[in-house]
N, C-alpha and C positions, 0 to 999 in steps of 0.2 A: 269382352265377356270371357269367362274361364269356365271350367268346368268345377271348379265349389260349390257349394252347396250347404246351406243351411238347413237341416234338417227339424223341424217344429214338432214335438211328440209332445203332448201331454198326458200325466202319469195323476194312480191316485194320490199320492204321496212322497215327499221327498225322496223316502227309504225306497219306493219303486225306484224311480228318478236315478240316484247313486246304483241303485244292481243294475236296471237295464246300460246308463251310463261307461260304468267299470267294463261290464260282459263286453259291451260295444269296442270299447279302448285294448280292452286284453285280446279281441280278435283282431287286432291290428283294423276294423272297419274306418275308424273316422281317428284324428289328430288330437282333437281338444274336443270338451263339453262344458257346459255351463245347465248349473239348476236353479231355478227363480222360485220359491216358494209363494203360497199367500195368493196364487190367482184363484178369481170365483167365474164362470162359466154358468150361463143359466143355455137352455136347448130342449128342444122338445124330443121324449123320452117314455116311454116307447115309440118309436115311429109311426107316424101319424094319427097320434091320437090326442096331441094339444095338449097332453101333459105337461105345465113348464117343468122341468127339473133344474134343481140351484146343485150345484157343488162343491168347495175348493178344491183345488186341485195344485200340481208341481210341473213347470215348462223346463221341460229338459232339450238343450238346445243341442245340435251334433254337427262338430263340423268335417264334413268332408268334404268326396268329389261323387259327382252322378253316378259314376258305373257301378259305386257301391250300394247303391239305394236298394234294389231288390235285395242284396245281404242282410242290408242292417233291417228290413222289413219283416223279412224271414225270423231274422234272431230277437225281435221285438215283440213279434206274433208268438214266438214260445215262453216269454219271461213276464208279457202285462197281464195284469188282471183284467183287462177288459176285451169283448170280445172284438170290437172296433175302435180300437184306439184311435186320437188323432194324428196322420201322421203325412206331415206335408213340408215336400223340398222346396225352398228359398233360393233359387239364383242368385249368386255373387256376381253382378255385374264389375266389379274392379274388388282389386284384393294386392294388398303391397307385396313385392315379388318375394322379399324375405321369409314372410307370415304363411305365403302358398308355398311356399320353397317347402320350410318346414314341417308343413301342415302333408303337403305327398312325401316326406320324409317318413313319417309315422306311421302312414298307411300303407297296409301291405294286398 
């Protein structure tokens, strides 16, 4: 186990997706990012009232390491349009030493 971390935020739109991404990278918070466009999301909306809600939506993936999670949370919570984003760390059980080497290279 290592301390990486996959961080999973989904965004309303690409163009969120790329600002919060960039904000992320220029704070030195995480190494790399990836944006996956074209996911749809259905969830019930307002809370607990059965409402299905459908949306597409953009999966912006982030990669760091856990002690930065509260950071990139904080600067995520001032950039998305929504009040509850989703935003959930993925444990990197193994990661090639070069790829982590580089990846806590880039974070500051």
């Amino acid at each position: 186990m290592t301390d990486m971390i996959i961080m999973y935020i989904t965004c309303e739109s690409a163009a969120e997706a790329t600002k919060i991404g960039t904000h992320l990278l220029q704070k030195r918070l995480c190494g790399c990012i990836n944006i996956y466009e074209g996911m749809r999301s259905l969830y019930f909306w307002p809370p607990k009232t059965g409402k299905l809600e459908k949306a597409n939506e953009t999966v912006l993936l982030v990669k760091t390491i856990s002690s930065k999670f509260d950071a990139i949370e904080k600067e995520v919570m001032k950039l998305h349009s929504s009040d509850t984003p989703c935003m959930i760390a993925i444990p990197a059980a193994k990661v090639s030493k070069e790829y982590y080497d580089w990846i806590k290279e880039e974070i500051r």
